[in-house]
N, C-alpha and C positions, 0 to 999 in steps of 0.2 A: 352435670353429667359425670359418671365415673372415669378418673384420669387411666391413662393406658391403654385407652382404643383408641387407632386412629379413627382420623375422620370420616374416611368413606363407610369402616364400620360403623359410625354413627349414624352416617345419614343414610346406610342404609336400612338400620335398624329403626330407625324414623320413618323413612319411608313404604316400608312393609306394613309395618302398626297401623299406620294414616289407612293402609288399604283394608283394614278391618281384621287382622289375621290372628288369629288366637296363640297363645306360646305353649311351648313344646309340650310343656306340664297338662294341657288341654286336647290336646289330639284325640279326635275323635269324642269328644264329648260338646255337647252342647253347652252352651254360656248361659248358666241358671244366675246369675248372677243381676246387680240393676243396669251394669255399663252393657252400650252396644258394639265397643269393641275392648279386644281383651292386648293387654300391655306387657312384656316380658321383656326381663333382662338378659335372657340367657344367650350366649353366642351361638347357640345352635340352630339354624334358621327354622324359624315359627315356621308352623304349618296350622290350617284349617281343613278338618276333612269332613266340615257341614255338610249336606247338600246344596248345591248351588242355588238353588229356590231359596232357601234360606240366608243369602248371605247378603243382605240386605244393602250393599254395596256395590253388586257386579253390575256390568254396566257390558253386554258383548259387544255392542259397535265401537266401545274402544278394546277392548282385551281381542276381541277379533280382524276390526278393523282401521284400527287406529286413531278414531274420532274422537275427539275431545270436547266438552263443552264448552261454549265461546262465552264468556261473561257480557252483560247488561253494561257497558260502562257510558256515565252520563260525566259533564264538568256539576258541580255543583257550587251554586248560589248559596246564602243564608241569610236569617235576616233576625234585629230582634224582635221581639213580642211582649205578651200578656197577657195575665187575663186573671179574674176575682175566683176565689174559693167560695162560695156563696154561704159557708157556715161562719164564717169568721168576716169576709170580704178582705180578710189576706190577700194582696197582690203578690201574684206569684212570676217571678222575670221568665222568661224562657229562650231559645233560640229554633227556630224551622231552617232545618235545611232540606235542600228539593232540588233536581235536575235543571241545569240552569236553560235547556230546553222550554219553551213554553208548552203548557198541556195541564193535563190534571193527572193525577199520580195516587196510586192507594196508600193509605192512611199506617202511618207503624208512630208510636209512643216509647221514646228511649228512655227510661228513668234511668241517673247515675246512682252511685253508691257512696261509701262513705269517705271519701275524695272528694267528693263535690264535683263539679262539672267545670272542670278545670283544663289547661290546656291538652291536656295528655289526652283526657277522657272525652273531649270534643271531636277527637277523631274517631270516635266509633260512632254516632251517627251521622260522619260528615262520610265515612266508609259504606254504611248500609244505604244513605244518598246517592249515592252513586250509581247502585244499582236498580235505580228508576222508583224510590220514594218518596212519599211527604214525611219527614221524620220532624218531632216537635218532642225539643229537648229540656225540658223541664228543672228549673234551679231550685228545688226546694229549700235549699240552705239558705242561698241570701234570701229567699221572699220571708226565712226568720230569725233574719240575722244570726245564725248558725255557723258556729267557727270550721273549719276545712276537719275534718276527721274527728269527728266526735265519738264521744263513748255511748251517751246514752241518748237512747230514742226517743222523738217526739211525737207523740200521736196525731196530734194536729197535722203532721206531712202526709201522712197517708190520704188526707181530705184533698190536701193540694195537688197531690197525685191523679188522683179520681174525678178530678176539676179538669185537670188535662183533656179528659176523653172528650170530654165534650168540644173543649176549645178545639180540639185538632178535630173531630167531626165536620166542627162549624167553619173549616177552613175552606175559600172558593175555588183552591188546587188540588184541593182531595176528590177523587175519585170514586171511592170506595163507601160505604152506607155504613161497614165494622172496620175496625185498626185491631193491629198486632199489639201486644206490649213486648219490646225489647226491653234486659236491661244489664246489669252486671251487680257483683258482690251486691250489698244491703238493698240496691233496687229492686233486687229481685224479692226484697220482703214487702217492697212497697209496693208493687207492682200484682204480687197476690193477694193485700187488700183491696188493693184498686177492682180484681176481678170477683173475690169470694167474699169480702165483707161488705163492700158496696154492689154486691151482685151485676157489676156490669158484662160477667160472662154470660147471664140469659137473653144481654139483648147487643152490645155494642162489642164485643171482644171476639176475635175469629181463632184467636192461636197467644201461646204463649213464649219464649225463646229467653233465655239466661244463662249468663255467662258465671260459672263461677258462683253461684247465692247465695245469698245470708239465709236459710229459711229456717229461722228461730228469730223470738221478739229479742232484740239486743237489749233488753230489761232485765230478763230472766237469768238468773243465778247458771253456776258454769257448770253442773252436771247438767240440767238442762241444753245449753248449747253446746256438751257433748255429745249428748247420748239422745235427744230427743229433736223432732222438727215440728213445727208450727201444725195444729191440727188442723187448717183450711188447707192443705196440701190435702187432705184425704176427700175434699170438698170440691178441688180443681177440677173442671170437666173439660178444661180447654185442650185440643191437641198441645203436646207440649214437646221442647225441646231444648236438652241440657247442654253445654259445656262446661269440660275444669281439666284441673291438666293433671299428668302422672304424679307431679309433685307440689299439690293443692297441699294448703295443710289438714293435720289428719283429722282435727276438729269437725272442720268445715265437710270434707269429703264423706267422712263417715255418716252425718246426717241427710248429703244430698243423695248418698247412695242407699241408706235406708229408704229415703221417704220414696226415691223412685223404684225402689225397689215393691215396697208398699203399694205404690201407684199401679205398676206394672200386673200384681195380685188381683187387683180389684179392676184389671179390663180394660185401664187405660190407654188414651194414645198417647206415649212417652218414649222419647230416647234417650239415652246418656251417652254422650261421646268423650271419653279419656283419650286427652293426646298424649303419645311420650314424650321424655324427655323436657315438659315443658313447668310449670309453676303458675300459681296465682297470678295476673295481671299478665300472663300471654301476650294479651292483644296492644296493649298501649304501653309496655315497657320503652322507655326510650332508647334510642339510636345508641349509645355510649356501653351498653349492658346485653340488647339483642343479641340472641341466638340465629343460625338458621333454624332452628326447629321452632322458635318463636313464630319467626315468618310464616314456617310453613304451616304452622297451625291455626294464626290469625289468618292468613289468606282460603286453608280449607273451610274453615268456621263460617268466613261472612259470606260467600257463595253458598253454602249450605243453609245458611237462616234466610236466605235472598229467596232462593229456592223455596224453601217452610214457607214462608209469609209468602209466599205469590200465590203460593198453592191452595193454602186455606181462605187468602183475598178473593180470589177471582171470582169464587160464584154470590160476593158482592157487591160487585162493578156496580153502580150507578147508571142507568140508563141515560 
């Protein structure tokens, strides 16, 4: 954050943004742009003067009435697991976490990134748990013996990935008949072969949700993962939905904001939400570094994907 504002000027300039409000530069114009809200630095308080129908945010029983949404909160259990890739019989380790409520709960797939599934990163599907899931967190790294942050990709994970679905289908706590894929940075490459090269979006995938994505092969030379994204992005048919924060770097953002934008052209169901004030790894930066706009972003974030993924579960409830 730039030094020389106070803090209530910060958080309230956080807090306006969070409400979808376009800056000053935008007045009266529409957001042609991939993000579904727009982020400005200027001191002059943003205005939107969309029409209301359009403002994909407004909610009148609270701006009129005060009502707020009450979050889903469960304690949450977890346990570990497994289960074979059937092209290789790679054993693949994984962890499920689920409401520690007894019941059956719809089906979400977290794939991590290039971390690994590591302490930090265990709290984001022990977070979207909570809000009444079956999440199965999938280790692709150790099932290949794969060191913590690697540079190059293996193709072989993307099988281990796609092994997932089923394993989390065949679960006796799942609820649901399709699963969400969740995931963050490089998952989120895994997680659209999972759907467009193993075509599990014509029959087992309801919705798509990523934090932040790699969506370029981390193979490809580095004009490529400047300027270009992965061509199953233009193959995606899933509802989808994006986060990254105002200070994502500019690598990564330029191509998720092309490809959605891309997306957007061609009829899709896609959002992009830029938080301000926030960076890369938002969600699971540790206690020692956190922002309040961290917070307030990671807590907007998972209520909003809780939300997505119910929305596109429900008309697969399991009889």
């Amino acid at each position: 954050m730039a030094k020389g504002r106070s803090g209530l000027t910060i958080a309230l300039l956080i807090a306006v943004n969070l409400c979808g409000n376009a800056n000053a530069q935008n007045i009266g114009q529409t957001n042609t742009g991939a993000s579904d809200t727009a982020v400005g630095r200027s001191l002059e308080a943003p205005v939107n003067r969309l029409p209301q129908s359009q403002k994909w945010w407004w909610r009148d029983n609270w701006y009129e009435g005060g009502q707020l949404p009450v979050p889903t909160n469960y304690q949450v259990i977890e346990r570990q697991t497994s289960y074979l890739n059937p092209s290789d019989d790679t054993e693949v380790p994984a962890i499920v976490y689920r409401p520690k409520k007894p019941g059956t709960y719809p089906a979400v797939l977290f794939q991590h990134g290039r971390r690994g599934l590591d302490e930090l990163v265990q709290r984001l599907p022990r977070r979207l748990a909570a809000r009444g899931f079956v999440v199965l967190a999938p280790n692709v790294y150790d099932a290949r013996f794969i060191d913590k942050l690697p540079i190059e990709h293996l193709p072989e994970t993307e099988g281990d990935v796609n092994a997932g679905i089923d394993h989390l289908l065949a679960l006796p706590d799942v609820s649901t008949s399709k699963a969400c894929l969740y995931s963050h940075t490089r998952g989120g490459f895994y997680t659209l072969k999972a759907a467009v090269k193993f075509k599990r979006q014509e029959k087992h995938i309801a919705c798509y949700v990523s934090f932040y994505p790699h969506w370029v092969n981390p193979n490809k030379p580095e004009p490529v993962q400047v300027y270009r994204y992965d061509s199953d992005i233009d193959k995606l048919m899933l509802p989808t939905l994006v986060f990254i924060g105002e200070y994502d770097q500019y690598q990564r953002r330029r191509s998720i904001e092309t490809a959605v934008k891309s997306m957007k052209e061609a009829g899709r169901d896609v959002r992009l939400i830029i938080y301000p004030g926030v960076g890369r790894g938002f969600d699971f930066r540790p206690p020692n570094v956190r922002t309040f706009a961290d917070d307030l972003a990671t807590k907007d974030s998972n209520q909003r994907t809780a939300d997505f993924i119910s929305k596109y579960l429900k008309p697969w409830k399991r009889p």
